[in-house]
One Martini backbone bead per residue (centre of mass of N, CA, C, O) as a GRO file, in nm:
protein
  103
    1UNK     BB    1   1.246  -0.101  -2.300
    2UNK     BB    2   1.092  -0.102  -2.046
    3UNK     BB    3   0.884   0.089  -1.809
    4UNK     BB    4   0.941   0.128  -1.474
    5UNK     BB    5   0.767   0.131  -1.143
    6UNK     BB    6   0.781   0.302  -0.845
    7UNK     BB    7   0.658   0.226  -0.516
    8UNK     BB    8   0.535   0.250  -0.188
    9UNK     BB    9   0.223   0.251  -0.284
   10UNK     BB   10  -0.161   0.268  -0.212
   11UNK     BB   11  -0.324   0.580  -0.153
   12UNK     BB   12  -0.584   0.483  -0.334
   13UNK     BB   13  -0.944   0.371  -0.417
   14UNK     BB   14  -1.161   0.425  -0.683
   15UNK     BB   15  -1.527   0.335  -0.792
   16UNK     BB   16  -1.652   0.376  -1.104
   17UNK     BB   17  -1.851   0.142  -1.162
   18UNK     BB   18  -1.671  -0.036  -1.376
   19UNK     BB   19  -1.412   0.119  -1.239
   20UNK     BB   20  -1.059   0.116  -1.143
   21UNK     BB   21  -0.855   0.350  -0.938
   22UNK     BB   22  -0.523   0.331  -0.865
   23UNK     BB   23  -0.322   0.548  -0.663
   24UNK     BB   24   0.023   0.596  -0.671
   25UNK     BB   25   0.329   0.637  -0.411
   26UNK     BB   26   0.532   0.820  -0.270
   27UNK     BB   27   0.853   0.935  -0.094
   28UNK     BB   28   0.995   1.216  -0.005
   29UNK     BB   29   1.279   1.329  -0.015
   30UNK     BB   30   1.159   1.674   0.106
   31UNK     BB   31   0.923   1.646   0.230
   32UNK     BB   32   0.696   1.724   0.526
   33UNK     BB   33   0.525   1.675   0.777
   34UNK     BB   34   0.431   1.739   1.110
   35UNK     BB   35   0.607   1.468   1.216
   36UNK     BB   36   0.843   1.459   0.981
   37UNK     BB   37   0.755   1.305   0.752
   38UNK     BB   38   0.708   1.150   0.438
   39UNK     BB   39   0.548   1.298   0.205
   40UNK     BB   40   0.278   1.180  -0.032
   41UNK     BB   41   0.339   1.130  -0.397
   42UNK     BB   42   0.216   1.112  -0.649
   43UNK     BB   43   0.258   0.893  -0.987
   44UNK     BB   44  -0.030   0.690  -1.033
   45UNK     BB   45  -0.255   0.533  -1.269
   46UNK     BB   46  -0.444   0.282  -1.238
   47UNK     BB   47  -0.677   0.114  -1.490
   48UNK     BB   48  -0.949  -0.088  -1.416
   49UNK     BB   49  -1.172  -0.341  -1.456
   50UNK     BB   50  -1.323  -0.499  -1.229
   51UNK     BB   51  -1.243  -0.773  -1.313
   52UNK     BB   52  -0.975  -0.719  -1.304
   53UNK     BB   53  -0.873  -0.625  -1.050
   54UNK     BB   54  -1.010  -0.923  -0.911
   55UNK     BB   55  -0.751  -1.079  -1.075
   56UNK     BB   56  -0.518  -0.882  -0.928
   57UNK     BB   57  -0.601  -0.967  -0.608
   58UNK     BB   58  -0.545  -1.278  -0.632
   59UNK     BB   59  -0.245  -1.249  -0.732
   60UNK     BB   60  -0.150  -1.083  -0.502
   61UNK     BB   61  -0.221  -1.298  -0.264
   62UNK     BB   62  -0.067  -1.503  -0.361
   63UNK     BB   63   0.249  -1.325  -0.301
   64UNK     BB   64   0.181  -1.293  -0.051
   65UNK     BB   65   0.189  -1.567   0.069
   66UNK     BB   66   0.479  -1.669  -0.027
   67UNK     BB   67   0.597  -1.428   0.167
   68UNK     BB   68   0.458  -1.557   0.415
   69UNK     BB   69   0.607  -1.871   0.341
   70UNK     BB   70   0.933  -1.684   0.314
   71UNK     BB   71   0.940  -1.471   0.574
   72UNK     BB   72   0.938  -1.171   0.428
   73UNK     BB   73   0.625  -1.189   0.566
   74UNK     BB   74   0.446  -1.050   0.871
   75UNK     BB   75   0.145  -1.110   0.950
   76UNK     BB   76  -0.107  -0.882   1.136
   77UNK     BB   77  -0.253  -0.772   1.365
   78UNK     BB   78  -0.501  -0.534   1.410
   79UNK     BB   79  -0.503  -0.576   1.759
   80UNK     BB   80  -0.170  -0.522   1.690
   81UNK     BB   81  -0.055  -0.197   1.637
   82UNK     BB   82  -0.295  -0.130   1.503
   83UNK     BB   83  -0.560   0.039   1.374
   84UNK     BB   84  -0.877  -0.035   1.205
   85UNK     BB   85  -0.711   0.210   0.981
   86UNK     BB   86  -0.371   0.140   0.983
   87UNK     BB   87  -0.262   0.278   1.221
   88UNK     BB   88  -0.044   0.344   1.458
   89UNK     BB   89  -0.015   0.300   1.770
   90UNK     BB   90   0.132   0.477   2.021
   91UNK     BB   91   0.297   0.140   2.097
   92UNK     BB   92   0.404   0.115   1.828
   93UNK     BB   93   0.706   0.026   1.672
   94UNK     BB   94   0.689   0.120   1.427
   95UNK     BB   95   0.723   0.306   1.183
   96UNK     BB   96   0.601   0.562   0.984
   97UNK     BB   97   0.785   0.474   0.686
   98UNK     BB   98   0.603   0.240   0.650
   99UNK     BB   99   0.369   0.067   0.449
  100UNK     BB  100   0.017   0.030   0.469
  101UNK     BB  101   0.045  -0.219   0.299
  102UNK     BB  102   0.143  -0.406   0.576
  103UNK     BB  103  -0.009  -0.344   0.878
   0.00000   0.00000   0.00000
């Protein structure tokens, strides 16, 4: 049986070169920040070849697009409800415990 992978999102992705490390966390289910929401824990890190990354976000975007025509991912304006940083703005009902990368 191969090992699956649990994430809550992606951390950070940094580029050196030909190379892209994408570095995924979760949320800690004991840890908190000053918000008191859970703080985000590294857990892994895929390394890809720059070429293969982006044949990665390709089929990424295939698969959101799939979720939001059936319905199950609704995707929003940045200029409502979240900063240009992807974070929420004052007004957004949003969780703060929402991954940052439906926002």
């Amino acid at each position: 049986m191969d090992t699956e992978i649990f994430t809550d999102g992606i951390g950070e992705i940094t580029v050196g070169g030909s190379i892209v490390r994408v570095d995924l966390f979760s949320l800690s289910p004991t840890e908190r920040d000053a918000n008191n929401a859970p703080k985000r824990v590294f857990r892994q890190r895929l390394i890809f070849s720059v070429e293969s990354f982006a044949n990665s976000v390709e089929v990424m975007q295939k698969a959101l697009q799939g979720l939001v025509d059936a319905g199950a991912v609704r995707r929003t304006d940045p200029s409502h409800g979240a900063s240009p940083a992807g974070q929420p703005t004052p007004n957004s009902p949003r969780s703060p415990n929402v991954s940052s990368n439906f926002r």
